[in-house]
N, C-alpha and C positions, 0 to 999 in steps of 0.2 A: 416759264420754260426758258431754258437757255438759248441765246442767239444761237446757237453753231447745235443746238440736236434739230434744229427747224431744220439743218442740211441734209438729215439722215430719213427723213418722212416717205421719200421715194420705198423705202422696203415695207416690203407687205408684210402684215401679223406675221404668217406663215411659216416668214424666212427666216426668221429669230428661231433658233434652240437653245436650249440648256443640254447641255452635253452632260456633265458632271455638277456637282459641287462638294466639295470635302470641306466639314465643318469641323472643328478643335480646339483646344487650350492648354499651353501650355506655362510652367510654373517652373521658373530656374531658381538655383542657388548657389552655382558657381560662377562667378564672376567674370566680364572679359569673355564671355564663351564667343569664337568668333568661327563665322562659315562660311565659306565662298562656293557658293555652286551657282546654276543656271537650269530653271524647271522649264519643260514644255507648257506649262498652263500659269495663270494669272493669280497671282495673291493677293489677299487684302486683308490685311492685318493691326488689330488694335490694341497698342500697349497700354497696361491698366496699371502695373509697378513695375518703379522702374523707368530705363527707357531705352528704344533702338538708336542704333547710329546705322543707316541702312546709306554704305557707299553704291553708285555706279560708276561708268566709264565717264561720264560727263555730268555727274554733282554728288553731294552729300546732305544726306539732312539726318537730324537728330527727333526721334520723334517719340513724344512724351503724355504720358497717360493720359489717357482720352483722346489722343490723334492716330491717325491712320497712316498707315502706309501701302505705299500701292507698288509692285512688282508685276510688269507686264513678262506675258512668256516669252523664254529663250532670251530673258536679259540678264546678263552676267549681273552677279550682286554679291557684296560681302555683308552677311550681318554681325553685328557686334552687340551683344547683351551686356546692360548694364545695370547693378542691381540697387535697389532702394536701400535708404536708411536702416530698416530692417531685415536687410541680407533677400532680399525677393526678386526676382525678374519674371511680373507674369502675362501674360496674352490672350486672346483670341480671336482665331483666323478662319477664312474659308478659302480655299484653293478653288478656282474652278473655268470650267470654259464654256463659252457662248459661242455658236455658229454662225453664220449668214450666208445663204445661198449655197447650203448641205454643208460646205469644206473649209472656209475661211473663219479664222478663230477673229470674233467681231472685234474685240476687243484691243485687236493688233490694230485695227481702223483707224484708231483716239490717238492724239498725243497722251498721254494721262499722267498729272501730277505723281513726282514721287511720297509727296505728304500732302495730307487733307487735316484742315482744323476745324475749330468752332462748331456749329451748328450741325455743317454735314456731316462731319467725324464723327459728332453721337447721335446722330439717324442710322449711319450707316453702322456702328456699334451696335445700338441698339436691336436692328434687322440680325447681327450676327449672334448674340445672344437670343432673340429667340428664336433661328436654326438652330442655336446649341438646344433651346431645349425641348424643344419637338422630336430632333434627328435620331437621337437614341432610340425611339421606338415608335418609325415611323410604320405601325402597322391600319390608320384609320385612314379612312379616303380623304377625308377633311385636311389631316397632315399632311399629306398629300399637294392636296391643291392650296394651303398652303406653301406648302414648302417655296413649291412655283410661283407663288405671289411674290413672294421675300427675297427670293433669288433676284427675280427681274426687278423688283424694286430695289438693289445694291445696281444692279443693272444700269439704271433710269439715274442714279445715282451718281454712277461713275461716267455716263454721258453728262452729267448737270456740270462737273468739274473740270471735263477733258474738252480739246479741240479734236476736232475730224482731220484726217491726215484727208482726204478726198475731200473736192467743192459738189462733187459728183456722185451720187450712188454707183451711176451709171457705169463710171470708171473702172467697176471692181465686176464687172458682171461677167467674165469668165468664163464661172463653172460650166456655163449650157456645153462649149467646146472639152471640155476637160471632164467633163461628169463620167464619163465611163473610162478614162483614169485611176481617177479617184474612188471608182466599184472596182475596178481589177484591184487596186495597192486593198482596200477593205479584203477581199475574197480572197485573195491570197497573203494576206500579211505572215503567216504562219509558214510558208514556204519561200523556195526561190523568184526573186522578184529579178527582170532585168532593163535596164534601160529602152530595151526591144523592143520587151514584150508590152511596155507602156506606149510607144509609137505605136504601136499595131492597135491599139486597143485605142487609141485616139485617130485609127485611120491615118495617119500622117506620116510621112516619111521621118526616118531618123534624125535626117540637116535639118529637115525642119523642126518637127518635135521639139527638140533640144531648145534651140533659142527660144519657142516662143513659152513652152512648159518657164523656164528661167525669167523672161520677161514680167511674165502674167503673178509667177507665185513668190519670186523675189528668191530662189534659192532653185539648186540643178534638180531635175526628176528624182536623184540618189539620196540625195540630204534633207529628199522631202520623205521619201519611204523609211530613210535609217532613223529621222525622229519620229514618224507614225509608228514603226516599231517599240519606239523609246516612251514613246505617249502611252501607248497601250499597254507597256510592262508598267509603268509607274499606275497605272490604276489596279494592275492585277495585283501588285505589291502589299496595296493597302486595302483592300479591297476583299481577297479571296489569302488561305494561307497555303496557298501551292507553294512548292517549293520553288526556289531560283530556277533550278533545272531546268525544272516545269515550263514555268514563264519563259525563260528563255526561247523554251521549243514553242511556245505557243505565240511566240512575236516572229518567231521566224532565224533564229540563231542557231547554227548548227551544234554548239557547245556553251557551256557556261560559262569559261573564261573568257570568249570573244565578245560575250553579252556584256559581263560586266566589265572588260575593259572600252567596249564602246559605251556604255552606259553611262560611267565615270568620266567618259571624255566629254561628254554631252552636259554631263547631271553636275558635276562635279564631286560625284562622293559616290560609294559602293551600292550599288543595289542594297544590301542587308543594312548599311546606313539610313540609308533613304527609309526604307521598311521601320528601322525603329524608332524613326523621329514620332510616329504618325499610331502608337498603340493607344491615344485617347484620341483618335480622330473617329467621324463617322461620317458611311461614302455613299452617296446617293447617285446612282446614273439613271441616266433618259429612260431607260423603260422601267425606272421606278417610281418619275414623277409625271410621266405624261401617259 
């Protein structure tokens, strides 16, 4: 086991979830294809032909068949697809998110490589191949549990590789003060949310509210609701074939245009983009593998 997951010991079974995982592959032949957005959840993706040039704000790595690459959420990225000797660029990926202590996306905890090689790259390949090929018809309890295996085994995976941004569990323990927060932004996502009404629901006055909501979660009460919005439209996208509309009203947008121009600001691309990258994908949530 890795020195630095012995840090993480402090959390109980319990407080681990799998939220999502969205499994895929995809197979280019245009050349240079390049994308700059920024996802609310975590990627981990394996070039099989071909290979990525996967920029961030602070490095670059090129990453070539059989290697991984790793995109944590809400980290700006450009990708660049480049294609093999015989005109090919192709993939396989899972998007997904793991919780701790209900609300905290774990995985923001890790420092975590932007590329992975050798040995763990085709462990963790191989875990993603076979979600590819259970996912499609995930109808037996066994795939199922399953599935939950494979997930937290990329999981246990992506801690063997990453440091802990905390020396402390303890440090991130929060939620208890904020839990009914984070039930009101749930219960009402699909309606008016306001700064307010989240003080009051934390008991807390507004002067206070504010700084410690921003201490604790690393962004204002608002920027944390308009991507829980944003979160939840990107699984309804790929997930269900309601219309933008639709979703828009069901995240909480009073119209379509304001959805997708916040959405694009966040996402880096269209709603209806984002939807079509993801038609050989397949999307498993919480109450379909626990």
């Amino acid at each position: 086991m890795s020195k630095y997951a012995n840090q993480l010991l402090n959390i109980r079974l319990n407080d681990i979830r799998l939220e999502f995982i969205r499994v895929g592959e995809r197979t280019l032949t245009s050349d240079k294809l390049t994308r700059t957005r920024t996802l609310p959840e975590t990627i981990v993706a394996q070039c099989l032909h071909g290979r990525y040039e996967v920029r961030t704000q602070d490095t670059t790595a090129v990453i070539h068949p059989g290697e991984i690459a790793i995109i944590g959420s809400d980290m700006p990225f450009t990708n660049i697809h480049h294609l093999d000797a015989n005109g090919i660029m192709s993939s396989r990926f899972i998007h997904c998110q793991f919780t701790v202590f209900d609300n905290i996306d774990f995985l923001t905890l890790l420092h975590m490589p932007l590329k992975i090689t050798g040995p763990q790259a085709a462990q963790i390949g191989d875990h993603i191949g076979q979600l590819l090929g259970i996912a499609s018809q995930p109808t037996k309890l066994v795939d199922c549990a399953y599935t939950n295996k494979l997930a937290f085994s990329i999981l246990y995976d992506l801690c063997e590789v990453s440091r802990p941004k905390y020396s402390d569990v303890e440090e991130i323990r929060y939620t208890e003060r904020l839990d009914p927060v984070f039930a009101y932004i749930a219960e009402h996502i699909d309606g008016s949310i306001s700064v307010q009404d989240l003080a009051r629901a934390a008991n807390m006055s507004l002067s206070r509210f504010f700084p410690y909501f921003k201490s604790q979660v690393k962004q204002t009460p608002m920027d944390y609701v308009k991507k829980t919005r944003i979160s939840r439209a990107c699984r309804y996208l790929v997930s269900t074939e309601q219309s933008i509309a639709t979703i828009a009203e069901r995240v909480g947008f009073s119209n379509q245009f304001h959805f997708s121009r916040v959405f694009k600001e966040i996402c880096g691309e269209t709603p209806s983009v984002y939807r079509s990258q993801f038609t050989r994908t397949y999307y498993l949530e919480s109450n379909e593998l626990n």
